[in-house]
N, C-alpha and C positions, 0 to 999 in steps of 0.2 A: 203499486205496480211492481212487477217482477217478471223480468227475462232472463232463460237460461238456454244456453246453448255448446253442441259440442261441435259446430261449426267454424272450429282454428285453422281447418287446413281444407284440401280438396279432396273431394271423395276418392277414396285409393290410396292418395299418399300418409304415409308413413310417418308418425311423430311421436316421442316420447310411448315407444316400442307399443303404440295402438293406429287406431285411424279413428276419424268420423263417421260417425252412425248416420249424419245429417236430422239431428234430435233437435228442438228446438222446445219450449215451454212457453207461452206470455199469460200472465195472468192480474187482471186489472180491476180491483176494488172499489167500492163509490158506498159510504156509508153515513146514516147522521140525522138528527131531528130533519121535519118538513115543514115548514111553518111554523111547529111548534113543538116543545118539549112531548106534544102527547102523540104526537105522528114522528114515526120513525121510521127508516128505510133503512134497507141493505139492498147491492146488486153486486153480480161477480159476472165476467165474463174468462172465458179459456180459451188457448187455440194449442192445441198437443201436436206437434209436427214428430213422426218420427221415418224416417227414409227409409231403415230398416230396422225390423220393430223386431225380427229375429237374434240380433247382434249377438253371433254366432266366431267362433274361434272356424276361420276357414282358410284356406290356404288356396289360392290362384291358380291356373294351368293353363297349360296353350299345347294343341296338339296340329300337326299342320299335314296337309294332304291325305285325309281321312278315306278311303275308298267307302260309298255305299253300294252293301253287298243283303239291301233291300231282298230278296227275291219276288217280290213284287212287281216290281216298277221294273219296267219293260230294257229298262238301260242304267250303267252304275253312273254317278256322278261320283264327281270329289271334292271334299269341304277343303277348301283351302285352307281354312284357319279358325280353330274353335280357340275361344278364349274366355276364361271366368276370372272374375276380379278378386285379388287379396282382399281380407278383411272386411268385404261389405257385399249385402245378399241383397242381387238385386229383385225390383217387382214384390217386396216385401212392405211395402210403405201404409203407415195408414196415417189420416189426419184428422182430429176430432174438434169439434169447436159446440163449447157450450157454454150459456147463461142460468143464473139463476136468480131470486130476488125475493125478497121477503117485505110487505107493510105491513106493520103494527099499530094498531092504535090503541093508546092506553082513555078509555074514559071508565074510570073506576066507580063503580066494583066489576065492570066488567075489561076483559083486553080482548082484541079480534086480531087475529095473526092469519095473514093471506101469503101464501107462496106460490111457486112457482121454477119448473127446471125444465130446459129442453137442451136436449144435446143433438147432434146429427156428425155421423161418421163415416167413411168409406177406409175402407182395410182391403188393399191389395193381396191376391191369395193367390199363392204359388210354393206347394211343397216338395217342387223338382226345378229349383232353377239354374242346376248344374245341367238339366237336361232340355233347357230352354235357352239357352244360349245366344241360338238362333233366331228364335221366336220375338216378336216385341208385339204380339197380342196381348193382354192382359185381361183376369177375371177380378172382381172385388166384390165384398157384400158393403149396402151403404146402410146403417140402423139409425133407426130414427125416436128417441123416447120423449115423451110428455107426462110434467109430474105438476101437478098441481092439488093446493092443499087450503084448509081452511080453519082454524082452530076460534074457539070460545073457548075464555075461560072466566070463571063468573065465578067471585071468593064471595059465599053467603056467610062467612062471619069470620075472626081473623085465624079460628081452627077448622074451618072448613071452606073445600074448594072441589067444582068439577071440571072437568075440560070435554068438549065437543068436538068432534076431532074428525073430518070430512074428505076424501082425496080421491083425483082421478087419477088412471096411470095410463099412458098407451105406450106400445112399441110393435114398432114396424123394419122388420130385416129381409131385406132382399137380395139375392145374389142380380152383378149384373157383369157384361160385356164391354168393353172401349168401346168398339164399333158401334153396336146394339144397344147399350144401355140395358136395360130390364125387357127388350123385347126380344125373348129366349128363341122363338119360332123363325128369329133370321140369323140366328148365330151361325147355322151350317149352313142357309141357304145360299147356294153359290152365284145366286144373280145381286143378292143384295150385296155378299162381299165383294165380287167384281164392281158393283158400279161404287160404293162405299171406297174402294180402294185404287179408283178408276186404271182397273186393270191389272195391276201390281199383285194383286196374288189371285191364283185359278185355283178350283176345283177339278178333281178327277172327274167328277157327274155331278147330278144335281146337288145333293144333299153331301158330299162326303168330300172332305179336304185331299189335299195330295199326300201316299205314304208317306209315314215320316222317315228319315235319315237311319241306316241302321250301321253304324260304325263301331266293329269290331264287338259285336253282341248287343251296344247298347241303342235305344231309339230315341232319335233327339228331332224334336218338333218344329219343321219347318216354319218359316214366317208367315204370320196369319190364321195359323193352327190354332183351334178354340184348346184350350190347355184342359190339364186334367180336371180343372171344376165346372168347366165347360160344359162337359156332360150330365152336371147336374142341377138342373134349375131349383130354386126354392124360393119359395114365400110365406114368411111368417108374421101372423100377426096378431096380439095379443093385449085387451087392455079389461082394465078393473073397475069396480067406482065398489069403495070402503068408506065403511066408517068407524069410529070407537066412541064410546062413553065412558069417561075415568072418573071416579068419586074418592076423594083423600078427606079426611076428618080425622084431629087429633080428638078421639070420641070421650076419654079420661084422661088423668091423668100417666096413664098408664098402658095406654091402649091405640095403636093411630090402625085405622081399618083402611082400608083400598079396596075398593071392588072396580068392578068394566065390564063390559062386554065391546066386542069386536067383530068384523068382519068384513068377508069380503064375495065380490060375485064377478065372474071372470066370464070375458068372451075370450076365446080360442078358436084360431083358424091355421090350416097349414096347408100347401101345398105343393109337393116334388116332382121331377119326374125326370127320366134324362133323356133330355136333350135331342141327343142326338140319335134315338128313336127313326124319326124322320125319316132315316138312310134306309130300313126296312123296304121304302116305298121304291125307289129308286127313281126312274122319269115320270111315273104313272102319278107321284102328286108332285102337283104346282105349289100350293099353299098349307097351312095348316088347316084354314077353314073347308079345304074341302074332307076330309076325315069325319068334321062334325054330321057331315050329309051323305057318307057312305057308309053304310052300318057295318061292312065285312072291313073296310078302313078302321072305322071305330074299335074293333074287338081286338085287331094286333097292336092300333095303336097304343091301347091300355094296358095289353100283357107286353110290348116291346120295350116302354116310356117306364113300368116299374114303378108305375104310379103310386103313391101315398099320400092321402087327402080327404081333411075335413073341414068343412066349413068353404071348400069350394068343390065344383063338379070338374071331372075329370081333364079341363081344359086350363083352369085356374083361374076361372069365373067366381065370383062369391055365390055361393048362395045358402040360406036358411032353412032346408029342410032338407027332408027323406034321411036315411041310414047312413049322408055322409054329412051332416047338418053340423053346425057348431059344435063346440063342446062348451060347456055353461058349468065349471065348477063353482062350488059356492063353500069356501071356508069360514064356522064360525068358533067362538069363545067366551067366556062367560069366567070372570076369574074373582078369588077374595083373598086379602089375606089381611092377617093381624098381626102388627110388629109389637110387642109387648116390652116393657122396659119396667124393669124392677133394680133401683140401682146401676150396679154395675152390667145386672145380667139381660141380654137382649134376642130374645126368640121371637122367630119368622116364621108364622104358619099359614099357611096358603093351600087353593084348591085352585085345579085349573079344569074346567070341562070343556074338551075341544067335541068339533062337531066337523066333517068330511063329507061332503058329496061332493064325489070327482065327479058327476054326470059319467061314469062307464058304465059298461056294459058286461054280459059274459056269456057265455056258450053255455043253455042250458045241458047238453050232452059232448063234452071236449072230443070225445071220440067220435064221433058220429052224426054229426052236425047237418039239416039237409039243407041242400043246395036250392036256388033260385033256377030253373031251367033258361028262363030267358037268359037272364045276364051271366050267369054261370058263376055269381060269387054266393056268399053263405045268404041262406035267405034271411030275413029280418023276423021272421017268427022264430030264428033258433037261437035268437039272444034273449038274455032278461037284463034289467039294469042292475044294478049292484045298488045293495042296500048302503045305507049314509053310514060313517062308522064314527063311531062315539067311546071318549075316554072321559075317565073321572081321576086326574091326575093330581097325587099329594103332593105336598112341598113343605119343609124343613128345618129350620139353620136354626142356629144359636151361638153367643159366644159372652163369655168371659172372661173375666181379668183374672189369673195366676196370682200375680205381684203388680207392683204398679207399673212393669214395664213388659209385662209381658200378658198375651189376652190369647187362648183357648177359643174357637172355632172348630165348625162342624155342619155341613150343608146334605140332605138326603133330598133327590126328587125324580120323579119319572116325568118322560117328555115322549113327544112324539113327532112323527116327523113324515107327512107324505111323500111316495117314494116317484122320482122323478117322472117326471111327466110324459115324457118320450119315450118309458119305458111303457104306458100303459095306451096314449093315442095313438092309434093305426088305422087308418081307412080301410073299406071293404076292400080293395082292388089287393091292399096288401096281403088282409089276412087270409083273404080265399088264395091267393099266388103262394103264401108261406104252409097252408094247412095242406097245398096239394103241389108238394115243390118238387123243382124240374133242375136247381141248383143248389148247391149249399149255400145257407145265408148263417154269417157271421154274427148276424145282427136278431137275434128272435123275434115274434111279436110278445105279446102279453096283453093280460085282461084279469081283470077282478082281482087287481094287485090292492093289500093293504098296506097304510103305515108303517112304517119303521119306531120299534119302540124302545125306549133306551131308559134303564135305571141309572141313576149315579149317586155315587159317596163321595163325601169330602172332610177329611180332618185334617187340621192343621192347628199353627199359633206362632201370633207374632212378638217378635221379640224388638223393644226400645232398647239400642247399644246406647245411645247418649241421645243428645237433642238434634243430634242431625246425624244417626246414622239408626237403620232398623232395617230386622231382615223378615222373611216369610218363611214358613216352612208348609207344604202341604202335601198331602199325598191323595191320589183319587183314585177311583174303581168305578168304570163304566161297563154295563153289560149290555149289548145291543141286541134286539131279536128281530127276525121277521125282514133281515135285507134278503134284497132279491139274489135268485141263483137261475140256473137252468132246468129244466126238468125235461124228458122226451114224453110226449106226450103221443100214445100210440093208438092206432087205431083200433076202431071195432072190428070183429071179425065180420065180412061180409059189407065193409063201409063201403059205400061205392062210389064216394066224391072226394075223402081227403086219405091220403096218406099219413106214416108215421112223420113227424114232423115234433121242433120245440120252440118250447115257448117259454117268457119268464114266472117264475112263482116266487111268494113268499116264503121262507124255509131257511137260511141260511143265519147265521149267529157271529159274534165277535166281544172278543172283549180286551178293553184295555183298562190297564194298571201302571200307576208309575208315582215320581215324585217331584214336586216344583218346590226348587228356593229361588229366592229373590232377594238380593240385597240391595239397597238405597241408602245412596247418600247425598241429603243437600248440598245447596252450595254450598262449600268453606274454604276460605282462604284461596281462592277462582276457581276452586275445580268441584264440579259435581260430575257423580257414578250411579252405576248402576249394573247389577249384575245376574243375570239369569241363566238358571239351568233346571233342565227337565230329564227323568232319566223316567224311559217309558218301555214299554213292552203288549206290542196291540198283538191278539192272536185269535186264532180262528180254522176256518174249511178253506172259506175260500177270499180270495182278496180284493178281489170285483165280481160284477153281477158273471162274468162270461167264463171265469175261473176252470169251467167244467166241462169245458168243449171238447175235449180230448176221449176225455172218459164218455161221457155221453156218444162219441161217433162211434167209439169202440166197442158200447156197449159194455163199459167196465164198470165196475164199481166208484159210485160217486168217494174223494175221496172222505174219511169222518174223523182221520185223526187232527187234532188242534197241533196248529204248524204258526209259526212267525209270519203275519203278512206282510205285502211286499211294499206297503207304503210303512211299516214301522220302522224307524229310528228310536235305537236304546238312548242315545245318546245328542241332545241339542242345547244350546246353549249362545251365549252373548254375553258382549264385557260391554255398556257404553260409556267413557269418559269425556267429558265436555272443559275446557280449560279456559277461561272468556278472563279476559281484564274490565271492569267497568268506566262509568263515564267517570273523569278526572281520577284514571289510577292509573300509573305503569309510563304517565310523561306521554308528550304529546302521539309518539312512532307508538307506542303499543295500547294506549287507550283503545275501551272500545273494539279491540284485537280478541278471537275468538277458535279454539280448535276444537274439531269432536272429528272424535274416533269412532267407528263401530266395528265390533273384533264377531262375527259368526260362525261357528264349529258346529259339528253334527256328523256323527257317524251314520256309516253308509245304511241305505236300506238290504233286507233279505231276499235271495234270488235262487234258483236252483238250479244247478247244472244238468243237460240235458243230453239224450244221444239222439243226433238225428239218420237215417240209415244213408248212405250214402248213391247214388243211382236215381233213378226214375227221371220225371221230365226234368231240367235244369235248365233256368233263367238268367241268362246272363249277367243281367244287373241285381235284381234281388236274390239269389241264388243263398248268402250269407244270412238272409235275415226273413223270409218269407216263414218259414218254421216256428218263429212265434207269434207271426200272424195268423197263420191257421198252423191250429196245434194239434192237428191230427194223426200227426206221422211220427212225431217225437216223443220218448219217454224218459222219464226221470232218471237220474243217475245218481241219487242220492234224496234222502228224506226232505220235503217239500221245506222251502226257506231254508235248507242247513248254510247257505254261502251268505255271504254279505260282502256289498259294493265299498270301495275308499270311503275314507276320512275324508269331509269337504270341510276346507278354511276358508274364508274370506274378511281384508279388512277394506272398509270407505273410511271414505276422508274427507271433511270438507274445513278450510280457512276460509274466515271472512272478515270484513275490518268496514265498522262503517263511520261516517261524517256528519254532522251538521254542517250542512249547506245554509241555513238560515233558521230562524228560531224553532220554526215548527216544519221543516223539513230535514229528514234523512233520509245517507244514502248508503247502502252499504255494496259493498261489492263482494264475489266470494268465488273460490275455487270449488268443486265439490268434483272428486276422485270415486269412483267405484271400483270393485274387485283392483287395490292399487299397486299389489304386487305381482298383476295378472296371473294369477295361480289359475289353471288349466284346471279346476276339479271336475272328477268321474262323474257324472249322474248315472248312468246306469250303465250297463254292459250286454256283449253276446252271453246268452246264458249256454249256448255252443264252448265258451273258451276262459269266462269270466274275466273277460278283458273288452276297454273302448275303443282299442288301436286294432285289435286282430278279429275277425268275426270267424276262424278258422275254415273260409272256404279257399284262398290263395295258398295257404301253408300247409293245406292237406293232399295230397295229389288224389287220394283216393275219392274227393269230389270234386278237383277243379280240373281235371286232367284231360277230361274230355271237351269243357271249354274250352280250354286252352289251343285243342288241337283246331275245336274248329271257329275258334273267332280271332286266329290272328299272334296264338302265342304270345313276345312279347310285347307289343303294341296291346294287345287285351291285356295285360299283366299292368301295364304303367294307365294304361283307363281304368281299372276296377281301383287300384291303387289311390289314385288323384281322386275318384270321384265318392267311394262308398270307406275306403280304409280311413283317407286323411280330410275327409270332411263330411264323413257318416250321412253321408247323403239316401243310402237306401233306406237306413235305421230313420232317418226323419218321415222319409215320403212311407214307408210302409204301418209304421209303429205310432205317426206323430208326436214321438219325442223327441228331446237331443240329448247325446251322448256326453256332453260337456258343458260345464256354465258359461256365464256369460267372460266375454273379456275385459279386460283394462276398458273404462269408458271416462273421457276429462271432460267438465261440464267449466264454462265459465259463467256470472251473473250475475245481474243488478237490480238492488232493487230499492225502492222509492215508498217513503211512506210519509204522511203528511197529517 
């Protein structure tokens, strides 16, 4: 058993220059023959508590008699008192509790090995809770997975063995409501809130909350307010049944073969919509079911709701057929190879043949696609399925001994890799909304996406310093083809149902190079090491699939020069040192007594400085960072990747000291320190200013000037300041990332082994 927890103090207060996460960990072991030496058992159970799973570098504010200056709402109120707490983010919380378990039974020559894992989770979701304040509504998704497995393995002589290898998988994620729960169609209905809340919070009208608060430009969400994920329902659901067959045979003396085959066959279902659709209708609907029985109901509700769904009909109904019917991918494999051993020398040759059917589909004519008159989406005669895609992939290595302390290695092989999922399933409701669009969508669809295909090199050799110390040296060359980018996909002349519109393709490339050492050192005289460094350089077009939205709106040229992308670091690395006393060393106080370090460096990733034009509409609160969400307005200020982000350090810590309690029980107890010198590192920046502190919209008059005049001067000045400068609150809610690591987190813990 083992509990760990950073629950020393009360949430907010202040200790040893951090606070509490309210993080907690239990984890409880139960293992051992059943009867008998040939029946064996394992079981694990978890329960992950974390309060705030953000644990975030935030700073607290209290702002007191706010005027809202709504124009809305018929009359101003005034907030008497806004208040966000130091150090701890709240409505962030998630809690996971899961089992897992393993029988075995050994009756030789054969063993049967039965598993088993289920988790269930709920993860509170709030990426503005500096702008929630008020609110104690709360949204969360709860996922639920199921892993269960089944192995044979049956040795037909003592140089040969195969293994049988059988597994189900399922998972089930659902967004839900406090109020509501998962039933999404009473989130804005304002009869169900009122009696739910008997009375406590009203609606303006049927379907729509009351404005929210609009204090000094920014809008903070009354209490009872479905929050920003509110708006969007989702239900996903996904499960497999796989299997594999493995065959090993040491065939000569000289020769050990492996072959397999695998596979897997997938159901897939999804379905979105937002929400808050509904408000469309305004008095004239009562329910959601009445929509299903008004067919002029039904047609906005599906262009209003933004619908996206397969494997259930427009309501989020299951069902198994027509054009929005499951999706049934089916991955297989088929592999061999031969380790050959001559002496000292050891080559690995191997073939992989993967096998691909996504079950998609694809637009026989992109441009021109004809429509369905009833329903008004693409009709089902102007798709064809997309053929299964097939590789015959080689593989490589070998190495050698130098001298006797030193061994020569070298690994070549191609891989492949289907390309995400969600880039290629989209419901009809989508695709006809995106091919005949009325909005910009950030998001493309795609269809008839192939694999991701990736070559790699590997040379290297290890070097024996003595009997307990050796290092690594290697160097690699990865070249990636065929990841997705954007493409505008334009229309025919004379199309009369879709528009120019984009969508994703295959097309873009990457390639990284670089070097890894590793040093190792056993235990010796208590202290064992370890030392790693990687010095890389990944480069390319472009750095994600959406890279090219710019260009694309502009009608520019895509860019083609090879630039540094924005997830590569040249430079990462690790020191671990472990320093432990053993049992009967160091006198009764240090037996038993244990340190480790861990020291993590990495220089910053590549970024490019940008101009953004100053004028046009301006948003109060995103105002500083909306520009690299949609990146249509802004242009480069220097050659793509030429900047790079800080240096990040970080060291943990953990002391532990354990006991004999009795013969066959210990206990050990232990500190474990994270980020310990709570070093603030940069993760990313405004590519406005190339800074985490300044997003230069406050320090430029020439775009904050007119905010300023008209939301309040300097009361607007100390709100943008508190909310988006000193705890990058836009950069998270727009961009979802953070601007800064984690902080100082002290863990105390015990644990029990028997």
């Amino acid at each position: 058993a083992d509990f760990q927890t950073d629950k020393f103090v009360n949430q907010g207060e202040k200790f040893l220059g951090t606070y509490s996460y309210r993080h907690h960990t239990g984890v409880v072991t139960l293992g051992g023959p059943l009867f008998s030496n040939k029946v064996r058992f394992f079981v694990a159970g978890e329960n992950r508590y974390r309060g705030d799973r953000q644990v975030r570098f935030s700073k607290g504010f209290d702002f007191y008699d706010r005027v809202d200056i709504n124009p809305l709402r018929a009359k101003d109120d005034t907030v008497a008192h806004l208040h966000y707490p130091d150090g701890f983010t709240p409505n962030n919380m998630d809690n996971l509790y899961s089992v897992n378990g393993t029988l075995m039974f050994d009756l030789s020559p054969f063993k049967f090995r039965f598993g088993g894992a289920y988790s269930t989770s709920r993860t509170m979701l709030d990426d503005t809770p500096m702008l929630n304040v008020l609110n104690n509504r709360q949204m969360y998704d709860d996922n639920q997975t199921l892993l269960l497995t089944g192995r044979l393995t049956h040795v037909l002589n003592p140089k040969t063995y195969y293994d049988l290898n059988i597994h189900f998988f399922n998972r089930k994620l659902e967004r839900g409501d406090d109020y509501f729960d998962h039933e999404w169609w009473k989130w804005r209905d304002s009869t169900a809130v009122s009696n739910y809340t008997k009375g406590a919070v009203t609606f303006r009208d049927r379907w729509r909350p009351q404005y929210d608060y609009e204090l000094n430009g920014f809008y903070f969400n009354r209490d009872g307010t479905p929050n920003t994920y509110s708006a969007y329902y989702r239900i996903s659901k996904q499960n497999y049944i796989g299997g594999s067959l493995d065959f090993v045979s040491q065939a000569t003396r000289h020769h050990e073969i492996k072959a397999g085959v695998e596979g897997r066959y997938y159901t897939m279902r999804y379905f979105a919509t937002q929400a808050d659709a509904v408000q469309v209708f305004g008095d004239s609907l009562n329910s959601i079911s009445d929509v299903k029985s008004r067919p002029k109901m039904f047609n906005t509700w599906v262009e209003a709701g933004f619908i996206d769904n397969y494997g259930y009909n427009f309501f989020g109904e299951e069902t198994d057929t027509g054009i929005d019917a499951p999706k049934h991918p089916l991955f297989m494999a088929l592999y061999f190879q031969d380790k050959v051993e001559y002496n000292d020398l050891i080559i690995n040759f191997g073939l992989r043949f993967d096998y691909f059917d996504t079950d998609d589909r694809t637009l026989k004519d992109p441009a021109n696609p004809p429509f369905d008159q009833n329903t008004g989406y693409v009709a089902e005669n102007a798709w064809k399925d997309v053929d299964p895609f097939q590789q015959l992939s080689p593989r490589l290595g070998f190495s050698f001994p130098v001298s006797e302390r030193t061994v020569f290695y070298m690994q070549y092989g191609k891989f492949i890799q289907m390309s995400e999922l969600n880039n290629i399933y989209f419901g009809s409701a989508r695709y006809s909304r995106q091919m005949n669009p009325k909005y910009y969508y950030i998001q493309p669809i795609g269809y008839g996406l192939e694999p991701v295909r990736t070559t790699s090199y590997e040379i290297g050799f290890r070097q024996q310093l003595s009997s307990v110390a050796a290092f690594d040296i290697t160097g690699f060359y990865k070249n990636i083809k065929g990841q997705i980018q954007i493409e505008r996909q334009r229309a025919a002349a004379g199309a009369e149902f879709i528009q120019t519109y984009e969508r994703f393709v295959n097309g873009d490339f990457a390639t990284t190079k670089g070097l890894e050492f590793r040093f190792t050192l056993r235990r010796t005289n208590r202290i064992q090491a370890q030392v790693n460094y990687t010095l890389t350089n990944a480069e390319g077009t472009g750095s994600t699939e959406n890279s090219y939205h710019g260009a694309i709106y502009r009608n520019t040229q895509k860019p083609t020069v090879i630039s540094p992308l924005d997830y590569s670091q040249t430079h990462t690395g690790s020191i671990i040192l472990d320093y432990r006393y053993g049992k009967n060393d160091g006198g009764a106080i240090l037996q038993r007594l244990g340190v480790n370090t861990i020291f993590t460096f990495s220089s910053g990733h590549p970024f490019t400085f940008v101009f953004v034009p100053p004028g046009g509409q301006v948003d109060a609160y995103s105002a500083g960072t909306n520009y690299m969400l949609d990146t249509r307005s802004r242009k480069a200020l220097e050659p793509l990747g030429s900047s790079v982000t800080p240096w990040n350090f970080n060291i943990d810590l953990r002391i532990d000291k354990t006991f004999s309690l009795m013969s066959n029980l210990d206990v050990t107890l232990y500190a474990r320190i994270t980020n310990l010198l709570n070093t603030r590192n940069v993760l990313n920046v405004y590519e406005r200013t190339g800074n985490a502190y300044d997003d230069g919209f406050l320090s430029d008059a020439a775009y904050s000037e007119t905010a300023l005049k008209t939301y309040g001067g300097d009361a607007y000045r100390e709100m943008y300041e508190a909310i988006n400068l000193q705890n990058g609150q836009a950069y998270w809610d727009e961009l979802g990332r953070q601007l800064w690591s984690h902080p100082r987190q002290i863990f105390f813990g015990i644990k029990l082994a028997y």
